[in-house]
N, C-alpha and C positions, 0 to 999 in steps of 0.2 A: 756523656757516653755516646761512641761515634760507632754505629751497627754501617759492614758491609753488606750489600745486596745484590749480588747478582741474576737477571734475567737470562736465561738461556733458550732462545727463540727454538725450537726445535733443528741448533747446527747437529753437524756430522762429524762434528771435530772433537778435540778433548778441550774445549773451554770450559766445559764445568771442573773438570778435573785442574787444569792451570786456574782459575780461579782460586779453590781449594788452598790450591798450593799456594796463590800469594797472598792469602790471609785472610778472604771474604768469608763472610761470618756466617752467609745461606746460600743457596744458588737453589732456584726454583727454575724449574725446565719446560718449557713445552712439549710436548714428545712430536707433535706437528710443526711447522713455522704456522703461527698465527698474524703475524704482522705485526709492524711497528707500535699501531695504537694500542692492540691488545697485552702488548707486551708490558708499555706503560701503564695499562689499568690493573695488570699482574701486579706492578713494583708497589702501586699507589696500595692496592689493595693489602699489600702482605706489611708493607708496613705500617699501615695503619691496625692490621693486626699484632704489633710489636707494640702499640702506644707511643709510634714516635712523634714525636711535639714539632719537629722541621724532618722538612724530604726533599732530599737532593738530588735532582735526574740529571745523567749524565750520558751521552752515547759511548756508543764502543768503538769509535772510528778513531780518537786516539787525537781529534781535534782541539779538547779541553784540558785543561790543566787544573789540576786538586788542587793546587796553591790558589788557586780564584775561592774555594769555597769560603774561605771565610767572609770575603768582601760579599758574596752571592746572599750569605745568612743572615750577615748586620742587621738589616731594615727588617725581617721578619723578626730575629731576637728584641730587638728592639721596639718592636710594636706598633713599625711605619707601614706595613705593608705586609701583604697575604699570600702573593705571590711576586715575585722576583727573579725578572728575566737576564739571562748572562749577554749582553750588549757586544759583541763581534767586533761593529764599529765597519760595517762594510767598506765603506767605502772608502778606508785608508788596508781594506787586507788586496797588497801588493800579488799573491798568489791566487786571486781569485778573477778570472777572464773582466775585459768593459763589461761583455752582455751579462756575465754569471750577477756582476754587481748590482747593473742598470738593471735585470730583472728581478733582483733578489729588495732594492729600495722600490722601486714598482710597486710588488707582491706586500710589501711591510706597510704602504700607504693604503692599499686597498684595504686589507683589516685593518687599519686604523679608522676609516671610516665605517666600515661594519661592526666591527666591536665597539668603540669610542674611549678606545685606549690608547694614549701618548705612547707607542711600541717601537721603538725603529729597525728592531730586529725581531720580525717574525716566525722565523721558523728557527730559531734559536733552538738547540737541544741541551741545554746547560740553563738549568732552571732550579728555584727552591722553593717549595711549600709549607708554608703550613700547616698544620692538622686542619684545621677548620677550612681551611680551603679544598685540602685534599679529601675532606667529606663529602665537599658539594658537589666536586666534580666527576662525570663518569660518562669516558668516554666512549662513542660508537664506534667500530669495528673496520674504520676507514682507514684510508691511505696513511694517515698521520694523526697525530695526536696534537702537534703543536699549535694549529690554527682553531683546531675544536673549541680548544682550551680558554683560548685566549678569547672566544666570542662568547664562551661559556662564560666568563669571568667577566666580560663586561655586561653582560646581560643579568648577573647577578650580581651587579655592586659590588666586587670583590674591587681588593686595594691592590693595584699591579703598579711595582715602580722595574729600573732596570739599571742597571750598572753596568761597566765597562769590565771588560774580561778580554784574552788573550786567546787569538784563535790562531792555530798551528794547520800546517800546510799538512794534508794526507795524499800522499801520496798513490794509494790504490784508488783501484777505482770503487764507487758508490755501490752496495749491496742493497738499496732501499730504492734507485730508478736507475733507467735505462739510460737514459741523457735528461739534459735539461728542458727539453721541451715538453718528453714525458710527466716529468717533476712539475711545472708550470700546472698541466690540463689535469692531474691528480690533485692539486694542492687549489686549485678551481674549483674543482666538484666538491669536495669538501667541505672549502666556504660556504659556497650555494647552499649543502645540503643542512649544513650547518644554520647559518642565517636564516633560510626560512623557516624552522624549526621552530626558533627564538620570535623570528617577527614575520609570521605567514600575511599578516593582514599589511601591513607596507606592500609585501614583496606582490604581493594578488592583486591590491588595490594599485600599485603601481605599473600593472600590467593591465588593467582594467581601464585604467583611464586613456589612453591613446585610444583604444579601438571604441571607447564609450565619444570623444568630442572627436573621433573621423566621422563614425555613424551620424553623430546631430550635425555635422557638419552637413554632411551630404545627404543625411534626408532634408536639412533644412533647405538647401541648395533646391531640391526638387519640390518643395514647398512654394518657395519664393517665384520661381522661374514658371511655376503653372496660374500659380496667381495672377503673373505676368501677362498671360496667355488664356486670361478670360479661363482659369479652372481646366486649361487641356495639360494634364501631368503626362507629359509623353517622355519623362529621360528616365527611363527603365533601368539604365545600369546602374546609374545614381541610387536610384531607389534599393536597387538587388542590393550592393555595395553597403551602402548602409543601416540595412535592415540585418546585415551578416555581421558588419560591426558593432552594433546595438547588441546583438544575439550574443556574443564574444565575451564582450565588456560585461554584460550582467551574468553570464555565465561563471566570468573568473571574480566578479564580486561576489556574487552564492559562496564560490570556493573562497573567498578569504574567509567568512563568516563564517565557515565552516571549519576550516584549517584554525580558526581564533578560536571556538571552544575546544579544536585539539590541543591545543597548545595551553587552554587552561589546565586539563588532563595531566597535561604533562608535567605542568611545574607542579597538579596536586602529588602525584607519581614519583617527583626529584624529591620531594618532600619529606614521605611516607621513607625513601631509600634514604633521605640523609638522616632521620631518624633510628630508622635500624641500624643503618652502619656506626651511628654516634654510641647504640646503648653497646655495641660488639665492642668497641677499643675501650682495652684495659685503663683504668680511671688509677692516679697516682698524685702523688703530689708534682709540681714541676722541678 
C-alpha cells in the first residue's frame, strides 16, 4: 500500500488544494513557514503515525523522479539497509556550475568524515527510511535536515547505503537560499552544531590541545632560559602568553567534560523519545 504525503510549509498559494487534486492521500500545512528541517520532522512524524514500515522524502522542486522510488526502497525492503540515500551522481550532472559541483563533492567529504558514512551525495533531498530509523531520528529546527541526519545516523549505527538516481535540471530559482555561498555557511553551521552535540569531548578536547602544548611550550621556554641565567626569569611576555594559554586549554577541557555528560543526557533523552514514539505507531502485521 503506497500513502501520499504532502508537506505544506505555510505557502500562499493553492498547493494544498493542487495537491488534493492530483491524488495525495493527506496534505498537512504549517499555517507559518517553519523551514525545511521542521517540515521533514512534520512528514517523518505523520507517517510514522500511519504505521508506515518505509518513508520516502522527496523535495518539491521538481528535481526527482518517482520512477527512482523503487531502486531508492530495494535495500530497505530487503533488509540491507536503514536508510538510503538517492545518489545525483554530481559530478557527471552537466547543469550544475564547476564551482556548484566542486563545492557540492567538497561539502559531501566533509560529512563523511564527520559522520563515518561512505556518502557521496550529501545533501541529497531524495531519501528512504525505515520505521526504525525514522524513530531514532529527530531533527532540530535548522537550516536543513539533510546533514543532521546523516551525522545522526552515523553516530547511531544506522545502516546508510546510497544508489544512483536521476537528477533533472530546475530551472527556478532556490526557495531554500539566497545563492551558494549562503547555502555553504548555513549547511556549515549546521554540521558544527550538529557534530558537537554527538562528540563534544573530541570537538573541546581538540581545541584544548593547541593552546594546552603553546602554554607548556612557552612557559617551558621561560623555565629553561632563566635557569640559564642563574634563576633571573626576566621574559615576561612568554610567561603572560603562556600562563593565558594554560588558562584557555584547561578551561575548554572542563567544557568538554562537561559538554560529555550533556551528551550522556541526551542520548538518555533520544531514548526515552524513541520509546514513546515506538509505543504511538500502530503495530500490524507487515
Amino acid at each position: 500500500e503506497v500513502r501520499v504525503l504532502v508537506i505544506d510549509d505555510g505557502s500562499r498559494d493553492d498547493t494544498g488544494d493542487v495537491a488534493r487534486a492530483a491524488g495525495a492521500d493527506r496534505v498537512v500545512r504549517h499555517v507559518n513557514r517553519r523551514g525545511l528541517a521542521r517540515a521533514f520532522q512534520t512528514g517523518l512524524d505523520t507517517a510514522l503515525e500511519w504505521g508506515a514500515d518505509v518513508i520516502v522524502n522527496i523535495d518539491a522542486d521538481g528535481q526527482y523522479r518517482g520512477e527512482d522510488i523503487p531502486a531508492l526502497v530495494a535495500d530497505i525492503v530487503a533488509g540491507r539497509a536503514e536508510i538510503v540515500i538517492g545518489d545525483r551522481q554530481v559530478r557527471a550532472l552537466t547543469h550544475f556550475s564547476p564551482a556548484k559541483r566542486s563545492f557540492q563533492l567538497l561539502g559531501s567529504r566533509v560529512v563523511r568524515l564527520a559522520s563515518g558514512l561512505r556518502v557521496s551525495d550529501a545533501v541529497s533531498g531524495f531519501r528512504a527510511y525505515s520505521q526504525e530509523a525514522a524513530l531514532r531520528l529527530y531533527v532540530a529546527p535548522l537550516f536543513s535536515y539533510t546533514i543532521q541526519t546523516l551525522v545522526q545516523a552515523g553516530k547511531l549505527n544506522l545502516a546508510v547505503t546510497s544508489v544512483p538516481i536521476t537528477a533533472r535540471e530546475t530551472p527556478r530559482p532556490s526557495r531554500l537560499q539566497r545563492n551558494m555561498f549562503d547555502f555553504m555557511i548555513q549547511q556549515a553551521i549546521v554540521l558544527g552544531r550538529t557534530y558537537v552535540a554527538y562528540e563534544p569531548m573530541k570537538t573541546f578536547l581538540g581545541l584544548a590541545l593547541p593552546f594546552l602544548l603553546a602554554g607548556a611550550v612557552l612557559i617551558g621556554r621561560v623555565i629553561v632560559l632563566g635557569l640559564a641565567r642563574n634563576g633571573q626569569f626576566a621574559n615576561v611576555p612568554s610567561l603572560v602568553a603562556g600562563s593565558i594559554g594554560l588558562v584557555i586549554g584547561l578551561l575548554l577541557g572542563t567544557t568538554a567534560l562537561i559538554t560529555d555528560r550533556i551528551r550522556e543526557n541526551r542520548r538518555l533523552l533520544e531514548e526515552i523519545l524513541y520509546r514513546q514514539r515506538r509505543a504511538q505507531v500502530p503495530h500490524r502485521t507487515p
